[in-house]
C-alpha positions in Angstrom: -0.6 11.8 16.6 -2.8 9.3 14.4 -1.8 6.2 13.4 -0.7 6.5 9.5 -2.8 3.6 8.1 -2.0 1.7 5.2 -4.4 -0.5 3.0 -2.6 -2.9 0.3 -4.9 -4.5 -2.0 -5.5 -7.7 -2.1 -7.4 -8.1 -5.4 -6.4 -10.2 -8.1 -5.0 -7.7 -10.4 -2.8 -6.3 -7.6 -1.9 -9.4 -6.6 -0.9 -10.9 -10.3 0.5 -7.0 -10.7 3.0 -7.7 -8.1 0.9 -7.1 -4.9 2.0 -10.5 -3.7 5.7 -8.5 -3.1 4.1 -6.3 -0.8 3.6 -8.7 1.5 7.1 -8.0 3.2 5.5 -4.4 4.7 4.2 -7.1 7.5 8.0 -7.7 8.7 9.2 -4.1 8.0 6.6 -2.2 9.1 6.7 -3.3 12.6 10.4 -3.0 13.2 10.6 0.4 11.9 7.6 2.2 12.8 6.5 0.9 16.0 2.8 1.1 16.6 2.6 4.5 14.4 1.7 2.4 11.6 -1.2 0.6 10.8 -1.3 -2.1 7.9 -4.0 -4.0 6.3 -5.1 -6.0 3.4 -8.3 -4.8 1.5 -10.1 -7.0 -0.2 -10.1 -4.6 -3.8 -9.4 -1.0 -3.9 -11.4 -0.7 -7.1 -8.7 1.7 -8.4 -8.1 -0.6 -11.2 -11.6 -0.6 -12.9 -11.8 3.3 -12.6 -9.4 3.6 -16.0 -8.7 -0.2 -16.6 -6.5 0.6 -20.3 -4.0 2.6 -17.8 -4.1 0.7 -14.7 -1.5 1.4 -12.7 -1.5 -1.8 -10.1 -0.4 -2.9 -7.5 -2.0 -0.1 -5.7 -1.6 1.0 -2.1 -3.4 3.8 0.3 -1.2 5.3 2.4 -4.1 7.4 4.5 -5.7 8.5 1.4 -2.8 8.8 -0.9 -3.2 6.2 -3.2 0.4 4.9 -4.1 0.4 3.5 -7.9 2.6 0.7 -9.4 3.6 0.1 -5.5 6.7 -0.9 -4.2 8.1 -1.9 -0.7 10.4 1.1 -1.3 7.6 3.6 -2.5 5.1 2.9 0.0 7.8 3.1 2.8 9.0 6.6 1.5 5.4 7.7 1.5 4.9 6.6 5.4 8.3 8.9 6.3 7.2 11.4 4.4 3.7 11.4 6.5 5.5 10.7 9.5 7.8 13.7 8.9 
């Protein structure tokens, strides 16, 4: 089975947006997944400029589903979801 691979955005609006929360899917990821999950930061997902009146940040790519207004809690329900 692939890895599930998860990009969090980095980018300011993400970050200001409440990206900088997301940084606890470093501690939690790990413990609970193992080596079936693989998490980066990306540098801008440019999702935010594609409708910037309805952005929907902090944004997070689980694979590529794109997880809007992200949470710890979302983004993990995504992963066992994928993960089945």
């Amino acid at each position: 089975m692939a890895k599930v691979e998860v990009k969090v955005c980095l980018g300011t609006t993400c970050y200001v947006m409440g990206g900088s929360n997301l940084q606890e899917l470093n501690d939690i990821i790990p413990r609970k997944y193992g080596d079936k999950v693989e998490i980066m930061g990306a540098n801008c997902l440019g999702l935010c400029s594609i409708n910037w009146e309805y952005s929907k940040a902090p944004y997070v790519k689980v694979d590529e589903e794109v997880v809007t207004e992200a949470t710890v809690e979302k983004v993990l329900e995504v992963i066992d979801r994928k993960l089945g």
